[in-house]
N, C-alpha and C positions, 0 to 999 in steps of 0.2 A: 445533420444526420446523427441519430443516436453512435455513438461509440460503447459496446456491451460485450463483455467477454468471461470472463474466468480466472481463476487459480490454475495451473496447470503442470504438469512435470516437466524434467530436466534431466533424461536420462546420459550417458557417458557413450552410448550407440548412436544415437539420432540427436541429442542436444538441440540445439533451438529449430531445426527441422522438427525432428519430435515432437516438440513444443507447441509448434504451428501446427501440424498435423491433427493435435490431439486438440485444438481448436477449432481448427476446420470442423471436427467432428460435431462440436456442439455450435455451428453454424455462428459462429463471434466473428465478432470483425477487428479484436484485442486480447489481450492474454497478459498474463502474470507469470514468474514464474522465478526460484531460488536456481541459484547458478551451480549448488550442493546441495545437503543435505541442510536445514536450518538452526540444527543442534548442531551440529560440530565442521569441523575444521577440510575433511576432506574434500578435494577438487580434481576433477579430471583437467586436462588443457583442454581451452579452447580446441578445436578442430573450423581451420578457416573455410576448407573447402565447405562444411556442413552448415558454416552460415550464411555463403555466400548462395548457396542452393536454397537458403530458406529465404533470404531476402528476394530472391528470383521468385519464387512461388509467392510469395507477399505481393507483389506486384501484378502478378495475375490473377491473384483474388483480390486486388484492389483494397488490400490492408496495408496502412502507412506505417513503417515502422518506429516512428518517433510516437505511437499511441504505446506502444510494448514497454508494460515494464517490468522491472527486476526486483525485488525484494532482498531485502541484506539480511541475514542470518540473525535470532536470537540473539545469539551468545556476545554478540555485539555489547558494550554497554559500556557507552562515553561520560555517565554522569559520576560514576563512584570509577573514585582514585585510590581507594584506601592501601593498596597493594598496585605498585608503580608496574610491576611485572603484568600482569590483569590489564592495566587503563594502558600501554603500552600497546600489547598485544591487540586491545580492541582498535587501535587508532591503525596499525598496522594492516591488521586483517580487511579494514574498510576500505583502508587504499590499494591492497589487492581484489575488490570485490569491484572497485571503480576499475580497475584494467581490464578487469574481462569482461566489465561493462562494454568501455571502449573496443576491446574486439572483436562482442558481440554487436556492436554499431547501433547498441541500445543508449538514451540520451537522458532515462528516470530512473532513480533507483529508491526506494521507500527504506525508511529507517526508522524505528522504534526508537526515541529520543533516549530511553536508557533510565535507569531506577539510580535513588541516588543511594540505597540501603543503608540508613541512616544519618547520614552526609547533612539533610536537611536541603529542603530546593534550591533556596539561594545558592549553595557551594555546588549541588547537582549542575543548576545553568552553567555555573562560570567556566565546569570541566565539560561540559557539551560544547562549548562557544570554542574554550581555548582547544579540544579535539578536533573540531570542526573545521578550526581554521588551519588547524594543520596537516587534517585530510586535502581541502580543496588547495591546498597552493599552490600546487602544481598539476591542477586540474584544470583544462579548460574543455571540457565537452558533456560532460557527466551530473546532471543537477539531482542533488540529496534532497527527498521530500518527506520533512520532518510528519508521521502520521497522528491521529488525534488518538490521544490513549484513554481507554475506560476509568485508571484512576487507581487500579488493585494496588497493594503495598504502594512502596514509594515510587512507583512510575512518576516521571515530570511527563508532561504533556495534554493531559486532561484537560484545561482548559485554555481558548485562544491566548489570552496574556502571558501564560509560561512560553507557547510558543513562538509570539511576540520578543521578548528580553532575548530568546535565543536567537531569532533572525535580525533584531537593532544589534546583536556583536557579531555579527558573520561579517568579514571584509568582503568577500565575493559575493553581494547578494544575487549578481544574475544567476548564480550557481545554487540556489536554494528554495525550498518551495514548500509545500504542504500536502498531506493525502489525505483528507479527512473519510474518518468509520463510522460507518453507520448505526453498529452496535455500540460501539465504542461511545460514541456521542450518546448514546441513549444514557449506556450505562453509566455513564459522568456524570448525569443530570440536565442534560439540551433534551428540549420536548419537540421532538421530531414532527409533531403534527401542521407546527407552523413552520414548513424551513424556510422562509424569503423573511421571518426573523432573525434567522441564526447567521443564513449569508450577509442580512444587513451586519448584525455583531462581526459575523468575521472582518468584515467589507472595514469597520470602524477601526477596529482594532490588530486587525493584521494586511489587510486590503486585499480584494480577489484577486491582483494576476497575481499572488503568490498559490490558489489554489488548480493544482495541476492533474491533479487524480483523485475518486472517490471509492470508497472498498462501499460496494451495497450490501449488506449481512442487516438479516432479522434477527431479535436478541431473545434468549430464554429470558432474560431478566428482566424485572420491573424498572423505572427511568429509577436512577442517580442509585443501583444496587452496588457501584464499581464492582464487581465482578467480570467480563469479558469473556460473554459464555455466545458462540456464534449460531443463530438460527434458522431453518430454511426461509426462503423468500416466503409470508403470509401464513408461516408460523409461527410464528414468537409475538411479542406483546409490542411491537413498532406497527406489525402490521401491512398488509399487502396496497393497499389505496395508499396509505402514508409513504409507505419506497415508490408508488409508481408516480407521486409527487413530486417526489427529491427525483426521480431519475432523469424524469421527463420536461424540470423546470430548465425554462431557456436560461438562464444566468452562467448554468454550469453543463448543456448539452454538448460543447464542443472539448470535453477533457474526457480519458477513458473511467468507463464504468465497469469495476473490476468487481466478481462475486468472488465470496472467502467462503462458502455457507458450507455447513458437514455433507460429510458422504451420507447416504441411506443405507446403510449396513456396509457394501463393499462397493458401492452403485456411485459415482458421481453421478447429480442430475441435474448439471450444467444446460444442459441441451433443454431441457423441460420449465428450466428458469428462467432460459433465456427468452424461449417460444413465449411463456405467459408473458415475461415484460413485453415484449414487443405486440402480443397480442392487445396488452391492458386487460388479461381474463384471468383468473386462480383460477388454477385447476387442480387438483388433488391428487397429486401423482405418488404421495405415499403408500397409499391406496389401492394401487393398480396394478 
């Protein structure tokens, strides 16, 4: 069964009811979604009652909630230590983004591996690894899914082998995993037209059960622009045949298929992206 859903809100009224609600709407059977705002620091609490109602509605729409994931904040950023205050702060902020994981009784959370700004890769990895390890040590329920990055400034994560070095030093590896981007992959330089090449590479070099989630996004961008510019589903230069390739290939049908793709002016059209995949038709909903 396909798993297809969306980017979604996370308001402080309805919170992961909310959430679900505003997936329901776009007929998903998954969702995405930040626990705050993804620039800064504010948080509401959890409200149990509010998840314990949404997990009850999950179950009678027949959505598992181990597909649902969370997103960790920007501002996040475990590769550059330059300022102990800053690489502290990120390491802290993440371990309170895993507890309200935990009692949101959500089980994925997708992480932007972090810019090393300046640092150089090599020392970027070693402060991802050594971060990392001392997020998860005290975590046992909550798995980090390091995402594949387009490459702009010093991002580490662009290619399989960066994200490689950082899962050979994670001590917990059942706690760690992968989300690979659709644009993002573009924009790094993978030619998305053959992807059962790129899963074999990943397959070689970092191995599939570490891959746990996919973002589908069309890119403005031409392949290896690193830029990280997000496009509607069969507008951008990846292309609408090429995503219903990657979507639809069995290797990776049974992980959730998250859309990140822009609003159309004030319009999510979540629901119109999802119809066409599931159809296999483009339809022109810009248009309309």
């Amino acid at each position: 069964m396909l798993i297809i859903g969306s980017h979604v809100g996370f308001n402080k009224d309805k919170q992961l009811l909310g959430s679900l609600e505003e997936a329901l709407s776009y007929n998903a059977n998954t969702f995405m979604f930040y626990t705050g705002a993804p620039q800064n620091t504010k948080r509401v609490e959890i409200n149990d009652d509010l998840t314990k109602k949404a997990i009850l509605k999950m179950k009678e729409n027949n959505i598992d909630i181990n597909n649902i994931i969370v997103h960790a904040p920007y501002i996040i950023n475990l590769a550059n230590n330059k300022e102990d205050d800053k690489y502290d702060f990120s390491i802290r902020f993440l371990i309170e983004e895993i507890k309200r994981c935990e009692s949101l009784k959500i089980k994925y959370l997708v992480l932007h591996p972090g810019s090393h700004v300046g640092l150089g890769v090599d020392i970027g990895i070693k402060n991802i690894i050594f971060a990392l390890n001392k997020v998860l040590e005290n975590n046992n329920s909550v798995t980090i899914l390091l995402e594949t990055m387009a490459g702009k400034g010093t991002e580490i994560g662009s290619n399989f082998l960066e994200l490689k070095k950082i899962i050979d030093g994670i001590n917990k590896k059942e706690l760690i995993g992968v989300c690979m981007d659709t644009c993002h992959m573009n924009d790094s330089g993978l030619d998305l037209s053959n992807f059962n090449n790129i899963l074999d590479l990943f397959d070689k070099e970092i191995g599939l059960s570490y891959l746990k989630c996919i973002h589908i996004n069309d890119s403005k961008n031409i392949i290896a622009s690193r830029k990280d510019r997000h496009e509607n589903i069969g507008y951008g230069t990846i292309g609408f045949s090429n995503l219903i390739n990657i979507i639809y290939n069995e290797r990776i049908i049974n992980i959730p298929h998250i859309l990140e793709t822009p609003y159309v002016g004030e319009y999510a059209p979540y629901k119109e992206e999802i119809e066409m995949i599931r159809k296999k038709e483009f339809k022109n909903f810009k248009n309309v």
